[in-house]
SEDONU-250729 format. One record per residue (C-alpha): z, y, x; residue number from 0; residue in three letters. Coordinates in steps of 0.2 Angstrom, whole numbers, plus 5000, padded with zeros to 4 digits. Layout:
BEGIN
<r><pz>Z</pz><py>Y</py><px>X</px><fimi>NUM</fimi><fise>ALA</fise></r>
...
END
This chain:
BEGIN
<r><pz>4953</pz><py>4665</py><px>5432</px><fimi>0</fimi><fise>UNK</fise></r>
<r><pz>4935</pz><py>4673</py><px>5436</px><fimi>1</fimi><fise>UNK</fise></r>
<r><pz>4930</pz><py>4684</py><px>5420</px><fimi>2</fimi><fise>UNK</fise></r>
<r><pz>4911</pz><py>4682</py><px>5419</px><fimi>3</fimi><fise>UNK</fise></r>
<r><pz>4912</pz><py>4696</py><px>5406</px><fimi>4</fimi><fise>UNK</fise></r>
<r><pz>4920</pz><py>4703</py><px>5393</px><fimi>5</fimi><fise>UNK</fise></r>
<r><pz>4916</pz><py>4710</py><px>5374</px><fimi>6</fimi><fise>UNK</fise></r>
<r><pz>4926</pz><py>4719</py><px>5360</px><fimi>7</fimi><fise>UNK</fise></r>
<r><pz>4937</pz><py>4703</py><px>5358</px><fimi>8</fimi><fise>UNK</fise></r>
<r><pz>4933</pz><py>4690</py><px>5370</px><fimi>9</fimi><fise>UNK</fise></r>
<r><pz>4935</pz><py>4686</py><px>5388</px><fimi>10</fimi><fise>UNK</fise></r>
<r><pz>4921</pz><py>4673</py><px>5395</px><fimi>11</fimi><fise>UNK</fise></r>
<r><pz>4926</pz><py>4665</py><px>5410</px><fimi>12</fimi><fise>UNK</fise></r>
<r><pz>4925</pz><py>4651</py><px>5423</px><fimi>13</fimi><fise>UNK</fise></r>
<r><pz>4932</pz><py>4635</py><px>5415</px><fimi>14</fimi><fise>UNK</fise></r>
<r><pz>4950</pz><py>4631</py><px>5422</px><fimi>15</fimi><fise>UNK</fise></r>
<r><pz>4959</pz><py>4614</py><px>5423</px><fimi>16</fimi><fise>UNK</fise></r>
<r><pz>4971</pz><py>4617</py><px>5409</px><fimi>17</fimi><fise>UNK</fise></r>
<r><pz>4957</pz><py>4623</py><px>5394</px><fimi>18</fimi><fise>UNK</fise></r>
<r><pz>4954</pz><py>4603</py><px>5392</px><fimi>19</fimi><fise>UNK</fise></r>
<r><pz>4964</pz><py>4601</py><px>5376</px><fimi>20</fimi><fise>UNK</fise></r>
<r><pz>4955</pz><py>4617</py><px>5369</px><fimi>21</fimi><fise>UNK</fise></r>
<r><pz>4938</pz><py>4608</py><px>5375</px><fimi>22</fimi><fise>UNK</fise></r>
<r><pz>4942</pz><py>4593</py><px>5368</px><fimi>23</fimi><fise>UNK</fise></r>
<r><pz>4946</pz><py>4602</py><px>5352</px><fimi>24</fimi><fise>UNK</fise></r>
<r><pz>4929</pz><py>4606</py><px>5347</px><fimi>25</fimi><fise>UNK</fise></r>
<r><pz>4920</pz><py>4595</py><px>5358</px><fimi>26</fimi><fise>UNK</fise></r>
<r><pz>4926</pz><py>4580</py><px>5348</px><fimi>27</fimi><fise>UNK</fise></r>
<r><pz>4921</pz><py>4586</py><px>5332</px><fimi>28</fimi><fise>UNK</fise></r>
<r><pz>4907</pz><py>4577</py><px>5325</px><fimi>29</fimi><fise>UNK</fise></r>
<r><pz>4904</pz><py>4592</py><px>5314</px><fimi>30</fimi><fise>UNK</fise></r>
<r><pz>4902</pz><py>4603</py><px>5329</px><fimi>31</fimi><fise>UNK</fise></r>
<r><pz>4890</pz><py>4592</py><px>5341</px><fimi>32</fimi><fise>UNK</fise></r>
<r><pz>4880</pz><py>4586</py><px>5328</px><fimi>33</fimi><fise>UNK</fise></r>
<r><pz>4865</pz><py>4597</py><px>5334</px><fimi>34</fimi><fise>UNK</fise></r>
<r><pz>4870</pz><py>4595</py><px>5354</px><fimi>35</fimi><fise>UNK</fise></r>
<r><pz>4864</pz><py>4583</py><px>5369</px><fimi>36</fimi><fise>UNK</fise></r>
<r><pz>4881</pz><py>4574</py><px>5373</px><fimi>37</fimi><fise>UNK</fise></r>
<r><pz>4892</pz><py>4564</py><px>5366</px><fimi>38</fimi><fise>UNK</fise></r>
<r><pz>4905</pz><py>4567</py><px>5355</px><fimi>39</fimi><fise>UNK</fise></r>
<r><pz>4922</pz><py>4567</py><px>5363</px><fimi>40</fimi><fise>UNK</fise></r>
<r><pz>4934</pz><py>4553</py><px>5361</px><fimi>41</fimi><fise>UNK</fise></r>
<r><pz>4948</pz><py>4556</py><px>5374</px><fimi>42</fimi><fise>UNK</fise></r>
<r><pz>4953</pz><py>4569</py><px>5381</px><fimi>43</fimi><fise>UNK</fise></r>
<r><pz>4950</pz><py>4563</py><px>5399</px><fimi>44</fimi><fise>UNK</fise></r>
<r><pz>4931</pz><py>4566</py><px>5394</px><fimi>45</fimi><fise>UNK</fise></r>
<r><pz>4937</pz><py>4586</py><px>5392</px><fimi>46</fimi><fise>UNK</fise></r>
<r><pz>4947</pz><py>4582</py><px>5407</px><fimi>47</fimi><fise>UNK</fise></r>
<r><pz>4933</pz><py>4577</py><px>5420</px><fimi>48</fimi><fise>UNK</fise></r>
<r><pz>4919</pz><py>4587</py><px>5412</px><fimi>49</fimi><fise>UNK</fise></r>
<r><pz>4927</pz><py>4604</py><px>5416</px><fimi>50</fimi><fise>UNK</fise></r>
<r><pz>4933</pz><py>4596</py><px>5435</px><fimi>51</fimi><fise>UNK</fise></r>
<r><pz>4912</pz><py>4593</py><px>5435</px><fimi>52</fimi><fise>UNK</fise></r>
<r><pz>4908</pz><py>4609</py><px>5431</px><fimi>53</fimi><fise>UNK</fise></r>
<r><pz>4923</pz><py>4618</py><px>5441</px><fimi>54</fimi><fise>UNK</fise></r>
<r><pz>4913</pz><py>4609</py><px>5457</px><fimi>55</fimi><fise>UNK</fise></r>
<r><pz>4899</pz><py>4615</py><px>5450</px><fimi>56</fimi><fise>UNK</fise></r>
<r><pz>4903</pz><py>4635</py><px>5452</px><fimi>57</fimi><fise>UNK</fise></r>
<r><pz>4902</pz><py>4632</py><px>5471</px><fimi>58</fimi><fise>UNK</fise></r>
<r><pz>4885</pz><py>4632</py><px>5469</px><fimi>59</fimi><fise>UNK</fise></r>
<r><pz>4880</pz><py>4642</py><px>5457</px><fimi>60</fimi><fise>UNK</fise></r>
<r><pz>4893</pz><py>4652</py><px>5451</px><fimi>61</fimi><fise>UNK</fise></r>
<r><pz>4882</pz><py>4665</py><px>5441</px><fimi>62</fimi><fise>UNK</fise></r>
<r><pz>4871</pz><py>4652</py><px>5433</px><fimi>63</fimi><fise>UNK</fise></r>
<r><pz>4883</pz><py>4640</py><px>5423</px><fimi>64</fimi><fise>UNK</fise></r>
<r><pz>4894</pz><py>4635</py><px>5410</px><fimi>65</fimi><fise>UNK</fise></r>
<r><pz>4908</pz><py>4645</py><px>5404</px><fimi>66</fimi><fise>UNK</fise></r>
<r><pz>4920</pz><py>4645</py><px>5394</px><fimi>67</fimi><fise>UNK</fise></r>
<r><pz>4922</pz><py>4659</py><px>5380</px><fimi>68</fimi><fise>UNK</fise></r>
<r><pz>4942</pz><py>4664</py><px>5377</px><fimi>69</fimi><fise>UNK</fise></r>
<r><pz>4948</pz><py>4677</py><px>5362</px><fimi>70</fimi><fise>UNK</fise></r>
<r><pz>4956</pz><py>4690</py><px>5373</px><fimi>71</fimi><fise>UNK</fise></r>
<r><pz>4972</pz><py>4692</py><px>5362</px><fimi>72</fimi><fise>UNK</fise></r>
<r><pz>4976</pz><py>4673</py><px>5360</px><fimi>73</fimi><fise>UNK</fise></r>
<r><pz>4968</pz><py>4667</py><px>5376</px><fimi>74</fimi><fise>UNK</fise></r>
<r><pz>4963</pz><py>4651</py><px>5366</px><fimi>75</fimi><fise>UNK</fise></r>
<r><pz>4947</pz><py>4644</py><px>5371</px><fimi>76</fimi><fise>UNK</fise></r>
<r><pz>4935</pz><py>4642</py><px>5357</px><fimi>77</fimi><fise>UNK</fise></r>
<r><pz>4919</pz><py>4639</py><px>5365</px><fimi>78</fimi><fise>UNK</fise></r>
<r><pz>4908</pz><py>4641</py><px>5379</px><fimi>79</fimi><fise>UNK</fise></r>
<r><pz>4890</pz><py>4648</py><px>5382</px><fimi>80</fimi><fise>UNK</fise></r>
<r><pz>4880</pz><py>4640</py><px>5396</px><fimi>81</fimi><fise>UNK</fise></r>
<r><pz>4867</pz><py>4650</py><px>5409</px><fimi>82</fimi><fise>UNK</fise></r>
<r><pz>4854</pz><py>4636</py><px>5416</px><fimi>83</fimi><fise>UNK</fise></r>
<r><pz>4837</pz><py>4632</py><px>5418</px><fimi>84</fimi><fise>UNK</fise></r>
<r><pz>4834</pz><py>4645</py><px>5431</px><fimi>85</fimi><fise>UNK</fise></r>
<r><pz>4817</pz><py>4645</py><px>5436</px><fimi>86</fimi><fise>UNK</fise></r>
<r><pz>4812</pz><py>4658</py><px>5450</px><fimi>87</fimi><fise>UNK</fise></r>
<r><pz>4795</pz><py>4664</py><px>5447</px><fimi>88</fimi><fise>UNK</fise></r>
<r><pz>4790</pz><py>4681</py><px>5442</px><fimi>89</fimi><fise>UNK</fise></r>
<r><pz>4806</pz><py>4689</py><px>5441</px><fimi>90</fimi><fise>UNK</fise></r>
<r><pz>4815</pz><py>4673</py><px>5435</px><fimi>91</fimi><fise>UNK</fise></r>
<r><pz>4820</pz><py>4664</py><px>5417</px><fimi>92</fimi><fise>UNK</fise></r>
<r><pz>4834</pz><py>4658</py><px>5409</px><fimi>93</fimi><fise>UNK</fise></r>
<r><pz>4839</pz><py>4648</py><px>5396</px><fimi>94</fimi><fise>UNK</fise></r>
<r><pz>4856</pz><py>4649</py><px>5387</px><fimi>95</fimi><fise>UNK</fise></r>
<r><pz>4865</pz><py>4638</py><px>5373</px><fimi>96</fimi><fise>UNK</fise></r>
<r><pz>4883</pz><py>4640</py><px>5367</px><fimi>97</fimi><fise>UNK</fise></r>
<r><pz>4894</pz><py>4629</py><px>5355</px><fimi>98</fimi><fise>UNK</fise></r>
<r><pz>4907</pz><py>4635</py><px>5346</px><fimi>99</fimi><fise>UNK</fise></r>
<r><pz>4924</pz><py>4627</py><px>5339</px><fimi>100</fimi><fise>UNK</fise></r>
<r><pz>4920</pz><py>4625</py><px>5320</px><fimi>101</fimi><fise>UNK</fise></r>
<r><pz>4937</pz><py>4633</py><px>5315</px><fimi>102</fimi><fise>UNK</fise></r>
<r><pz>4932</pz><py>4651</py><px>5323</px><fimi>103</fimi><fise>UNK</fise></r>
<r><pz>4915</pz><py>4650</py><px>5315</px><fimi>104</fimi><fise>UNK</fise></r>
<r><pz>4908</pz><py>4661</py><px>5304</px><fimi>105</fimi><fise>UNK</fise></r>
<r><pz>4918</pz><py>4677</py><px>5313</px><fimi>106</fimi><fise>UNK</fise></r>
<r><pz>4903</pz><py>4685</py><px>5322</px><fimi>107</fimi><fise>UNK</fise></r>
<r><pz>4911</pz><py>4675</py><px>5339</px><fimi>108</fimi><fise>UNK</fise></r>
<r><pz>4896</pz><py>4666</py><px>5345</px><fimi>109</fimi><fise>UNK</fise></r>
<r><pz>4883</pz><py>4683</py><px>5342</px><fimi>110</fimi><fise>UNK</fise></r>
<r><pz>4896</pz><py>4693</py><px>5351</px><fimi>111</fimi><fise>UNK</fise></r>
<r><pz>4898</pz><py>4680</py><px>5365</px><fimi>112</fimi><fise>UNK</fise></r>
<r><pz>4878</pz><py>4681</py><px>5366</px><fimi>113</fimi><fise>UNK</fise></r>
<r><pz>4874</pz><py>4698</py><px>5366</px><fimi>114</fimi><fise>UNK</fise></r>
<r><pz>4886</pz><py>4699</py><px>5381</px><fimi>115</fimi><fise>UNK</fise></r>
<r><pz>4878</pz><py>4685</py><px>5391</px><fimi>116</fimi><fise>UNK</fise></r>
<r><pz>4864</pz><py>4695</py><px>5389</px><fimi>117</fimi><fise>UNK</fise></r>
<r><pz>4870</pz><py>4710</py><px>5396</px><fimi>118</fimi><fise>UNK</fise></r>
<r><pz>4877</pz><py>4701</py><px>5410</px><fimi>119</fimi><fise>UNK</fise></r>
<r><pz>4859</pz><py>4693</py><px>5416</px><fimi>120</fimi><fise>UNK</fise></r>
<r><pz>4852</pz><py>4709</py><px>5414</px><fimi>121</fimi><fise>UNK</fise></r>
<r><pz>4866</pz><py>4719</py><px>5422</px><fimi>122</fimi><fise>UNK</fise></r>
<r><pz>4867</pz><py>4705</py><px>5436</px><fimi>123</fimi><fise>UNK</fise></r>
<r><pz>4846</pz><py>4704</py><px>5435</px><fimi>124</fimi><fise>UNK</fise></r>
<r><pz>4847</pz><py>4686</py><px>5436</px><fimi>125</fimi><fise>UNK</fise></r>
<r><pz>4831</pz><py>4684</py><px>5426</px><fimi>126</fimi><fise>UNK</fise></r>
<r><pz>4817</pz><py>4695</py><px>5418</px><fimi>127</fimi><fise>UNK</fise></r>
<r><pz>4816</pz><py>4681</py><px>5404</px><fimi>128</fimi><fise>UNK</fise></r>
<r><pz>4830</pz><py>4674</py><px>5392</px><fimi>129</fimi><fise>UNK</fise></r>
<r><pz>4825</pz><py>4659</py><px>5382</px><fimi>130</fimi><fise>UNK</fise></r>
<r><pz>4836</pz><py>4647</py><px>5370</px><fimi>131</fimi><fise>UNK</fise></r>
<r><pz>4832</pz><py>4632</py><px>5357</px><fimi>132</fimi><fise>UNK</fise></r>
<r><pz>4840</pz><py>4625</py><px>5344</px><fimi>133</fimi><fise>UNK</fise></r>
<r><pz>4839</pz><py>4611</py><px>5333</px><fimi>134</fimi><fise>UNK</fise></r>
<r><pz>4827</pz><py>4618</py><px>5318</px><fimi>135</fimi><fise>UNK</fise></r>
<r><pz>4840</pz><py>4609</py><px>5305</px><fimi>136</fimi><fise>UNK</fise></r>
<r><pz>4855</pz><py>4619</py><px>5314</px><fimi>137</fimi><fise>UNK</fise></r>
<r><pz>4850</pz><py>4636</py><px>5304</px><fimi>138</fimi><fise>UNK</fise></r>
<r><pz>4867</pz><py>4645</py><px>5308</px><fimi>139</fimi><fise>UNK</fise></r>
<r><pz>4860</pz><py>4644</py><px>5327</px><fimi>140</fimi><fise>UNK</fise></r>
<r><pz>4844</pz><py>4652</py><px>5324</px><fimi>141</fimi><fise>UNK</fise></r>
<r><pz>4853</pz><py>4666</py><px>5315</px><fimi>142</fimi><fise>UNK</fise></r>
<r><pz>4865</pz><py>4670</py><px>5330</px><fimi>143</fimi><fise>UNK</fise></r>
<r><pz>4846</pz><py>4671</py><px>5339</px><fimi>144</fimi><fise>UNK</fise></r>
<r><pz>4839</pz><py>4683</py><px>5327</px><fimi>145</fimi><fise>UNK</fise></r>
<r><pz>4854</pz><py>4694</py><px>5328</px><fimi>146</fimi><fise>UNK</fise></r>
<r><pz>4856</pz><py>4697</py><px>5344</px><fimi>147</fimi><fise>UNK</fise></r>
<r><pz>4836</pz><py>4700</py><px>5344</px><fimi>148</fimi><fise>UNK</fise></r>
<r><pz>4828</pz><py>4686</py><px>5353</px><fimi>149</fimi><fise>UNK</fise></r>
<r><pz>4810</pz><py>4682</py><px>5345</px><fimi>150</fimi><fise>UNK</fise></r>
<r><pz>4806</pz><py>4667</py><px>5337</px><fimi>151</fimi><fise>UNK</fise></r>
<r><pz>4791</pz><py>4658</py><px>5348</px><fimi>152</fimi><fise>UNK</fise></r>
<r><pz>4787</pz><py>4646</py><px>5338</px><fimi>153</fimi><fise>UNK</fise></r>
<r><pz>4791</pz><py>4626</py><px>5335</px><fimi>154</fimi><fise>UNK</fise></r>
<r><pz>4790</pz><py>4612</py><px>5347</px><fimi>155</fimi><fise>UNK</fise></r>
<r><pz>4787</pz><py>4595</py><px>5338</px><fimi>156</fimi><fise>UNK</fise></r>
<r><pz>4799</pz><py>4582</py><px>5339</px><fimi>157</fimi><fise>UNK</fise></r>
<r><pz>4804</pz><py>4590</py><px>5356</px><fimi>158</fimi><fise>UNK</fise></r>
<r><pz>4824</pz><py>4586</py><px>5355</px><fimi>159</fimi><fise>UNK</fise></r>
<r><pz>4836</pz><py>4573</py><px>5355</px><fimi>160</fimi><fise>UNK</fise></r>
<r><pz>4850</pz><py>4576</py><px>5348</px><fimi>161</fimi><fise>UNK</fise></r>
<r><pz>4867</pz><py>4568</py><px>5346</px><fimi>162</fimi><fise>UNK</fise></r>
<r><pz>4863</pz><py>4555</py><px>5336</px><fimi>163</fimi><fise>UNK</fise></r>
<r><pz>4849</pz><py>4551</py><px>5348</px><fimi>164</fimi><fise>UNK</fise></r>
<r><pz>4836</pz><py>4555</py><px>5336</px><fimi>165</fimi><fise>UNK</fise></r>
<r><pz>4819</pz><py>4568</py><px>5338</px><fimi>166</fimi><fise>UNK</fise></r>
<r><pz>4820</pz><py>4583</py><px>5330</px><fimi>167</fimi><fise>UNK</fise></r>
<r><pz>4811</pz><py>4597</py><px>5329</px><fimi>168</fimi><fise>UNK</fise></r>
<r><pz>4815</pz><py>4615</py><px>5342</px><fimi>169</fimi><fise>UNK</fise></r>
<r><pz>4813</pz><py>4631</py><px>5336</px><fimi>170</fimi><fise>UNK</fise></r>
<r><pz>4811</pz><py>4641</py><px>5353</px><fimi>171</fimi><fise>UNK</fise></r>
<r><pz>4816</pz><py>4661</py><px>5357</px><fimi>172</fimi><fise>UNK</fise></r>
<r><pz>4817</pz><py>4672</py><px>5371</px><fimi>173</fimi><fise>UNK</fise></r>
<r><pz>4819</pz><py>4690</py><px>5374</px><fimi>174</fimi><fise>UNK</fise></r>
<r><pz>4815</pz><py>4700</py><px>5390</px><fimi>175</fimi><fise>UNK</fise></r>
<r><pz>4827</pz><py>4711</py><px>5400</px><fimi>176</fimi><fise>UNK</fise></r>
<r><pz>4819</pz><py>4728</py><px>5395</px><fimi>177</fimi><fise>UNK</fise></r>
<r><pz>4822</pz><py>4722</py><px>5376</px><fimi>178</fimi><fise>UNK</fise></r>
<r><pz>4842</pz><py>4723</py><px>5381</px><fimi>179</fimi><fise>UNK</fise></r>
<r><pz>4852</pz><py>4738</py><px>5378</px><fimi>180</fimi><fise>UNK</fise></r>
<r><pz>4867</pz><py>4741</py><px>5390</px><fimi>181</fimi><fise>UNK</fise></r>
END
């Protein structure tokens, strides 16, 4: 297991083989990937070869990626955050999304999971920039982002497609590396 980082009460980490029935958990919620890009889980095997995918992946780009976020007393996965979008120029950007398993919402998991992926581009200066979107209908989002003390830039018209393969609007953020404390 390569710990990424870790916070008061969670380990995020590399995915691993065996953390697919946890994926699949909250991956095949409807509830849960209502606001997201892929679709809705309905076997396992999907959580299965989605994390072999992304374990490949860490060849390449093990700093830049997507993780998964682990309580450290449980070890039950209950999420993951994702680093990608890297663009090089001027220092370099970011952009970072997570999803959380609806059952551990609500417990200041995913604000906690943010503010240290924060501090792990900056302490790992992989870019000057952080930036993130989410769904404008997907409120509880938007309020991890305001918490953790990204700016609100503004909304993009119709710019996203959700689950339900239908436009929506994208309320975008960012914050810059000087704005986050260590």
């Amino acid at each position: 297991m390569r710990t990424k980082y870790e916070t008061e009460r969670l380990i995020v980490r590399e995915w691993q083989n065996k953390d697919y029935k946890d994926l699949f958990e909250f991956a095949s919620d409807e509830q849960v990937t209502r606001y997201l890009h892929f679709k809705t889980y309905e076997n396992e095997q999907t959580a299965k070869e989605r994390i072999a995918n992304i374990i490949e992946s860490y060849k390449a780009s093990p700093l830049i990626n997507n993780f998964a976020v682990m309580i450290k007393d449980t070890h039950k996965v209950i999420g993951d955050i994702n680093i990608s979008s890297y663009k090089a120029q001027a220092g370099g950007s970011v952009h970072i999304g997570y999803t959380l398993n609806r059952n551990y919402q609500g417990n200041g998991y995913a604000t906690e999971a943010v503010v240290g992926a924060l501090k792990f581009i900056k302490k790992n200066n992989i870019a000057k920039r952080i930036e993130a979107t989410h769904d404008v209908e997907n409120s509880k989002s938007g309020n991890v982002l305001k918490r953790v003390g990204m700016t609100f830039e503004g909304i993009a018209r119709k710019a996203g497609e959700n689950n339900f393969h239908s436009r929506h609007d994208v309320a975008h953020y960012s914050i810059l590396d000087e704005e986050i404390d260590l």
